[in-house]
N, C-alpha and C positions, 0 to 999 in steps of 0.2 A: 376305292370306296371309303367309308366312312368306318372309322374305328367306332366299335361298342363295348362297353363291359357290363357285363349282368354278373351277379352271384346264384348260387345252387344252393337250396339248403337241404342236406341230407340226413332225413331221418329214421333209425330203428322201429319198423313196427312190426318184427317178426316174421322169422323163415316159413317156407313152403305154405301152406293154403291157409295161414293165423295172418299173413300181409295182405291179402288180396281185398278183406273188407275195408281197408284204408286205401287201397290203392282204386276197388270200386266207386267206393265214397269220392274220392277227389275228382275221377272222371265224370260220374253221372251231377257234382254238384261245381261242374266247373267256373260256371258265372260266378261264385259266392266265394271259392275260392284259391290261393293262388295258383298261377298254372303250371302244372304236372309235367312233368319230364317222365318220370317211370318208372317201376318197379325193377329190384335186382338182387340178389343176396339176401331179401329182407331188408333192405334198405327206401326208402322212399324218396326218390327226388323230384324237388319243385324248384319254382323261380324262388329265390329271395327277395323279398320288394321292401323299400323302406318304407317307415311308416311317417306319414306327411301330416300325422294329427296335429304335432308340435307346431305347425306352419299356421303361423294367424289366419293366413288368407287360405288353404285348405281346409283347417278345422272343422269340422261336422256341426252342425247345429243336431236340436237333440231330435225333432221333426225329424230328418236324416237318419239318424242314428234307427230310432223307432219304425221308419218304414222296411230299412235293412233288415234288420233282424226279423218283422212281421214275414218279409217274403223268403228268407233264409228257412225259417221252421217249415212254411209252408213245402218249401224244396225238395226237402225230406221226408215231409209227409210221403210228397207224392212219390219223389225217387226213391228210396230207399225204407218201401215199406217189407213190413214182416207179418208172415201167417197169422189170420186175423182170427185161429182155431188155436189154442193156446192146449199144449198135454197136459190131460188133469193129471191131480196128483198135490205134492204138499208144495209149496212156495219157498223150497229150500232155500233156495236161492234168493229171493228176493229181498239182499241189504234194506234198501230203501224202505218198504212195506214192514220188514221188522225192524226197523228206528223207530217209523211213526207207530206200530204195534203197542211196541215198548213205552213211549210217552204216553198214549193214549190211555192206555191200560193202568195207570196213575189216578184215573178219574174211580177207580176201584179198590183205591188204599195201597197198603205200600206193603211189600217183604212177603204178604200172604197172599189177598185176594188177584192181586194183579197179574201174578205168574201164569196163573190158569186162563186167561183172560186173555193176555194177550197173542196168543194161540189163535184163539175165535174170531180177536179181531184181524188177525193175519191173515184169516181165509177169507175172511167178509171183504178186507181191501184187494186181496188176491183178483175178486171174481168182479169188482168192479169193470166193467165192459169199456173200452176203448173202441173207438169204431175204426181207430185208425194207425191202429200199432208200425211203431216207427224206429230203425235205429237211430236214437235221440243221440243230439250231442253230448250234453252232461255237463257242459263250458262252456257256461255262454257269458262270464264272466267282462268288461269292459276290456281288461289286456289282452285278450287272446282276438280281437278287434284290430284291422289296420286298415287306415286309410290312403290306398296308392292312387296311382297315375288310374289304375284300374275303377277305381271308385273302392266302397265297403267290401271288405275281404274279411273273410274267417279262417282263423290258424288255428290246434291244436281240433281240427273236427272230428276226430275220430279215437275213440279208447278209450272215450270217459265215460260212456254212458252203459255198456257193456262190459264184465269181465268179471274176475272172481272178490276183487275189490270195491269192485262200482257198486253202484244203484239198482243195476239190472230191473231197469224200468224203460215201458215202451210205450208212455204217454207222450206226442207231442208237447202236450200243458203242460210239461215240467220245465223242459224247454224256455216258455214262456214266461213260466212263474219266476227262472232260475233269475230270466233276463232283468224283469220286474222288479228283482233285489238287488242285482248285481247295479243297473242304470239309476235306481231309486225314482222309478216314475210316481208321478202323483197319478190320484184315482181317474183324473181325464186324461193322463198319460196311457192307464194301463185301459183304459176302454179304448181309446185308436187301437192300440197294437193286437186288442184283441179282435178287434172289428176288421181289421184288415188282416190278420192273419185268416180267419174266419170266410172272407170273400175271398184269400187266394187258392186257401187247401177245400172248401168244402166243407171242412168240418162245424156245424151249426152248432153241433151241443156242446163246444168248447166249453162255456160257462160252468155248465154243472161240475166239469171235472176239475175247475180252475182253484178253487180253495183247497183243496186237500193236495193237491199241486203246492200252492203256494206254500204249505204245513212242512209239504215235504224237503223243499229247496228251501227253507229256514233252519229247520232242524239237521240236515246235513250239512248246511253249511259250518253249524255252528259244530258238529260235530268232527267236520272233517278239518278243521283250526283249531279244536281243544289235543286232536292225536298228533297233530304236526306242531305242534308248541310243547308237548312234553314226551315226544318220541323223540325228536329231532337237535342237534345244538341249530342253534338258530343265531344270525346277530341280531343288534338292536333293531337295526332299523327290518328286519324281516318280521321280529317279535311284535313291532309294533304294529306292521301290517297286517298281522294274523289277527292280534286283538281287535284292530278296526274289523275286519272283517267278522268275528264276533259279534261286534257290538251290532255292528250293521244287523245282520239277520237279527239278532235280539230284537231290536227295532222295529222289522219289517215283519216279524211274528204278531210281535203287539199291537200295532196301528191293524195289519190286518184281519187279527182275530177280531178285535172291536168294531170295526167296519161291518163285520162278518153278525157279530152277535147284537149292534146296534141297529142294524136294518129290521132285527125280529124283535127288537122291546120299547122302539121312541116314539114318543105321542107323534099323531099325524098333526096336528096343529105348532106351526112355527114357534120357536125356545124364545121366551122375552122373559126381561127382567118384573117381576112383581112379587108383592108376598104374598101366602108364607116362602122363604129363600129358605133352602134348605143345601149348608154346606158340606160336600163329601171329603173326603180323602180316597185315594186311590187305593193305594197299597194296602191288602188288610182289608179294608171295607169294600170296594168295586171288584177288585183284582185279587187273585190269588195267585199261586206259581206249580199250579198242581202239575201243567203238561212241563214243567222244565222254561218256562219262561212268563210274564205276565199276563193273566187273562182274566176277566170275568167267571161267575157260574151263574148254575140254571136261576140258584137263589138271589144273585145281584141282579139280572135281568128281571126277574118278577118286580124286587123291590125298585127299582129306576122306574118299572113300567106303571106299579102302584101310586108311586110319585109324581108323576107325567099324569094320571087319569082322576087324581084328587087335586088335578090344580097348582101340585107346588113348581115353583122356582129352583131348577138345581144346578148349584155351579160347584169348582172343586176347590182344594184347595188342598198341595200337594208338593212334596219336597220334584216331583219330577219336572223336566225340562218343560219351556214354553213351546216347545213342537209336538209334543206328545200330548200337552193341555188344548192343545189347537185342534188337532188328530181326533181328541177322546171331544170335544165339546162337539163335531161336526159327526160323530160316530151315534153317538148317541144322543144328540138335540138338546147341549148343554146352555145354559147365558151364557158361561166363561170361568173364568177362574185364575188364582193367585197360583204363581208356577214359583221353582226353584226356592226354594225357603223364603217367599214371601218377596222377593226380589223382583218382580212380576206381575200386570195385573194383563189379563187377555179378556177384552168383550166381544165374546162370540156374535153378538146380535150388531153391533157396531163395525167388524173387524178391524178393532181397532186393539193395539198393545199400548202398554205404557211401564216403561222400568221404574224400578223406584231405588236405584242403586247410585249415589252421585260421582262426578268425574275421577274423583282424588279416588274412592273404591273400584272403580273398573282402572284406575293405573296400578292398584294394587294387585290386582287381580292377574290383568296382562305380566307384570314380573313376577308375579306367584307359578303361573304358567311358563313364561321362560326356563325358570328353575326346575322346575319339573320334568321339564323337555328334556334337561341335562343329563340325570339322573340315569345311568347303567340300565 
């Protein structure tokens, strides 16, 4: 016969009856991921598959990527749900729920009023009802992703989402929201995935639980890169993937709180240029940093909405990037605005951009950057 070589990949996930929900996990979500060989020692063995993303001509489009993961969450929902009667009592446990707690609790001052506070708000997100409590992955990050001979495979499924350092959350939606961050879909990205997860698990009222999902996979994110950047020695090139990953959630907080808070204050009548124009700034004036990252308050949302309902013109104009002036003019039904110190102009009503930076500056720039790259 025909010679074959496959590899085994053997992993640690704990002796006697702490292995069996990894080794559960892998049998009941076997389409999704790779195929089990068996439990032993506390060891877990599977196939090793390469990953074929690198291959031009296997490469995923993102269509692909997004139905994968839509039908992976739903998987879990179904396979690997958990008691839908939760033991009252305090939320000792619940990481996740005191992070956002903690941030939340911001919106009530600082060192005094917030301490008491955020207690209250722990039990109020506690008893938020899930109709469909789920042991969640917890990583749904792009790398733990492979693309084989099999089609979309998920590695690393089990142990993130449970334990005494996790999340210990059992919302599918986080799941969702994790992905959302991790893949950086746009807003008609994240409605397929939610539309098709949604037709595959049953679950309708995904929506309602999806923004504080989203709160919550930003804020760990960023939280679980601030302890591994100054817990850990790191090299360059790790340190720098930590910061990206930072930055990222930073990002995906901000576009989405303003999505979030501009559906509740933009004129219903289409954003056009006309006077009175009246220019903002972000930072400081729209935005504050009360949760731990850039957001609006209840006071910025009256006055945008005061200015929408008197007729005025509002565009920005704002040391921040042209993707976030793009984000915030579309969140809130801006004309446009001057991004990056002026460097910049974005016509929301046109879509159209126009730099104003000339060649010999952007060569300056690209070796400014080099140099920087260099740097320890």
């Amino acid at each position: 016969g025909d010679d074959e070589t496959r590899y085994v990949l053997a992993k640690s996930v704990g002796l006697g009856y702490l292995g069996y929900p990894a080794f559960l996990s892998a049998q009941r979500l076997s389409e999704f991921v790779p195929p089990l060989l068996g439990l032993r020692d506390g060891i877990l063995y599977a196939e090793w598959l390469p990953n074929r993303c690198c291959e031009a001509e296997a490469a995923p489009d993102r269509a692909s990527w997004i139905g994968a993961t839509a039908a992976y969450v739903a998987a879990r929902a179904r396979l690997l749900a958990l008691p839908k009667d939760r033991a009252p009592g305090k939320a000792v446990h619940e990481n996740g729920w005191a992070l956002l707690a903690e941030a939340l609790g911001r919106a009530y001052g600082r060192f005094v009023f917030d301490i008491p506070m955020r207690s209250w708000i722990q039990q109020r997100l506690y008893r938020l009802r899930c109709p469909l409590p789920t042991l969640i992955d917890g990583n749904m990050g792009g790398p733990h992703w492979i693309w084989s001979r099999l089609g979309p495979l998920k590695t690393g499924f089990h142990g993130h989402g449970l334990g005494k350092t996790q999340l210990n959350a059992v919302d599918p939606a986080y799941d969702l929201a994790e992905a959302m961050l991790s893949l950086e879909l746009s807003a008609e990205e994240e409605e397929r995935l939610v539309r098709e997860y949604a037709e595959l698990s049953g679950d309708a009222a995904i929506g309602e639980r999806l923004l504080i999902n989203k709160l919550l996979a930003g804020l760990w994110t960023m939280e679980t890169a601030q302890e591994q950047l100054f817990s850990v020695r790191q090299s360059g090139r790790q340190q720098q993937e930590l910061h990206r990953r930072f930055l990222r959630a930073w990002d995906f907080l901000t576009i989405q709180t303003a999505r979030f808070c501009g559906a509740r204050c933009r004129s219903p009548r289409p954003p056009s240029w006309h006077s009175p124009l009246v220019m903002l700034d972000i930072d400081g004036v729209i935005d504050r940093r009360i949760f731990g990252y850039p957001c609006t308050t209840a006071a910025g949302m009256e006055a945008l909405s005061l200015l929408a309902a008197h007729g005025h013109s509002v565009a920005l104009n704002t040391a921040r990037s042209v993707y976030e002036v793009r984000d915030y003019c579309e969140a809130y039904g801006l004309a446009g605005g001057v991004a990056e110190y002026g460097a910049y102009l974005w016509d929301a009503i046109a879509q159209r951009g126009q730099p104003l930076l000339d060649q010999e500056t952007m060569a300056q720039l690209a070796e400014l950057r080099r140099e920087l790259q260099q740097l320890p």
